[in-house]
N, C-alpha and C positions, 0 to 999 in steps of 0.2 A: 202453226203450232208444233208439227211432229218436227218440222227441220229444227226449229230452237229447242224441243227437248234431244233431238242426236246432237245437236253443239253442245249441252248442259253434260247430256250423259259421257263424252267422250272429253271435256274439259275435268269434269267431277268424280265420273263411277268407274271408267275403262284404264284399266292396268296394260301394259304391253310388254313381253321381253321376246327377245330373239330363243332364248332359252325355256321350254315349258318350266315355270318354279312356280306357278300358280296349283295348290292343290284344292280339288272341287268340292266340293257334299259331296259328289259320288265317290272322291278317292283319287280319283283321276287327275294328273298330272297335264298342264293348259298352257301354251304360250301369254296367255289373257286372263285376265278376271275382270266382271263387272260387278261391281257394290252399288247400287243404284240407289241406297242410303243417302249418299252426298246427295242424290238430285231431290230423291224422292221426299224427303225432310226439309229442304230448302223452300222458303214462299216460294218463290217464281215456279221451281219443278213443284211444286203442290199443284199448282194453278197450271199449267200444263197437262198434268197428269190427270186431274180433276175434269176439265173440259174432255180430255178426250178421250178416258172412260167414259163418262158419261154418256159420249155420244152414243157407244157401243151399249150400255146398259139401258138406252131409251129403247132404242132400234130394237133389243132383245125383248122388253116390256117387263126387267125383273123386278121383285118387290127389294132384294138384298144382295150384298152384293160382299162376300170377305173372303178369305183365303190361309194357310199354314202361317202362324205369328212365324218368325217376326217381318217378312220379306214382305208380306199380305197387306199388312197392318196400317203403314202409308198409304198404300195405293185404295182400301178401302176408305178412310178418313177424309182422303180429299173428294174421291167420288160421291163420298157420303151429304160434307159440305158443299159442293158444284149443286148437288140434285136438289138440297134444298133453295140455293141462291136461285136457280132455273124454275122454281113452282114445281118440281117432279122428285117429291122424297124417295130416294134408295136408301136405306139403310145398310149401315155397316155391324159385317160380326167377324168374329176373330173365329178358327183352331189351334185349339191348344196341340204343342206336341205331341201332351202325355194331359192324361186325366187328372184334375185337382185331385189330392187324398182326401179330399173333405169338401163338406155341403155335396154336393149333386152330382159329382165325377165327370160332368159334361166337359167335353173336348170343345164344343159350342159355345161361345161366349157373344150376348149381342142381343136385340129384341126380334129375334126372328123367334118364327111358326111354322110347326109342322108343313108341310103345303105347299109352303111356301116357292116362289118362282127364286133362284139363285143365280150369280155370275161369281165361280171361282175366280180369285183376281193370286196372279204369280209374278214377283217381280224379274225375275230370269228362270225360264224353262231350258234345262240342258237334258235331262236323261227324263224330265216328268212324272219322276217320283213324288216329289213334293202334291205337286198339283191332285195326283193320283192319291196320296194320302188324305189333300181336304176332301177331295169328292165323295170318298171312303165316308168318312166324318160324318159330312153333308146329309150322303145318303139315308146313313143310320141314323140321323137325328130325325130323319124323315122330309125332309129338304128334295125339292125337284130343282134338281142341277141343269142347266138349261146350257150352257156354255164354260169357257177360259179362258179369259181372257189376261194377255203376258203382257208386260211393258217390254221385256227382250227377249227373243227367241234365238239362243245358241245356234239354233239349224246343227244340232246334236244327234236328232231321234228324239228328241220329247215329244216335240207337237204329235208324232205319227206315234209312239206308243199310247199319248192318248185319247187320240181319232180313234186308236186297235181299238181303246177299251168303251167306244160309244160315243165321245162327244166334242164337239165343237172346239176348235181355237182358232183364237182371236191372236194375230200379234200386232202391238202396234209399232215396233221398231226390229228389225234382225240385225244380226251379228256382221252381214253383210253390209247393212246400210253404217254399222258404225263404224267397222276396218275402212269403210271407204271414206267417209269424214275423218277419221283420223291420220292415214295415207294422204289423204290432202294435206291437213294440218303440217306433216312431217317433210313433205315437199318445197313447203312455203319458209320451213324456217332451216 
């Protein structure tokens, strides 16, 4: 499964120039972008994606499982569907950006509870601000954040800013495993 979602990811979501013109969320200037959109919206990369979250949200024992819209947002829905097709409901919630102006202000979106056991899901971890912002979120709504788990980890500094700030990540694919499928790719043709 992880070898066919780095084929998906590097076929669909991975940009390359010799030139960094890739500008990040952080500002920052990249040889590379990953949109993980193409995969992550796609049946097949649902179903990929889904399986093997899941496996990580079993193993963890969380009751929900979402992340900063809109990157979060796929990768919760399919984990959400897998855990039901598996007999093991995880539940999916979204954070909002920014607080509705109206009804409830919650940045929380989703049938979660206070209490509750969490798995922040990140679709590309580069500097782990984002990630660091749902936890924020999570926290305050009263949410026990248990882990992070990334479908791509930049190997940026994100995972380690945020191990610094307490907690667990999970990645299922790095930035290395896809230069190196794609470096293949580019050799062959």
């Amino acid at each position: 499964m992880k070898k066919r979602l780095i084929e998906m990811l590097v076929e669909r979501s991975f940009m390359y120039s010799e030139e960094p013109v890739f500008r990040l969320a952080s500002g920052k200037m990249s040889n590379y972008y990953i949109n993980c959109k193409p995969t992550t919206m796609d049946p097949e990369g649902m179903v990929l994606v889904g399986r093997l979250l899941f496996n990580i949200a079993k193993e963890l024992d969380v009751a929900a499982a979402g992340g900063l819209t809109m990157g979060a947002d796929p990768l919760a829905y399919a984990l959400a569907y897998t855990s039901f097709l598996e007999g093991r409901p995880i539940k999916a919630f979204v954070v909002r950006k920014e607080p509705k102006d109206h009804g409830t202000g919650s940045l929380i979106e989703g049938p979660v509870k206070p209490g509750e056991r969490v798995l922040i899901l990140e679709d590309v971890i580069t500097t782990g601000s984002s990630s660091l912002k749902a936890i924020k979120a999570a926290l305050d709504f009263g949410l026990d954040v248990v882990a992070v788990a990334a479908l791509v980890d930049r190997e940026e500094g994100g995972r380690e800013n945020i191990e610094k700030a307490g907690f667990r990540v999970i990645s299922i694919v790095t930035k290395t495993e896809l230069l190196k499928e794609f470096l293949n790719r580019t050799k062959k043709n």
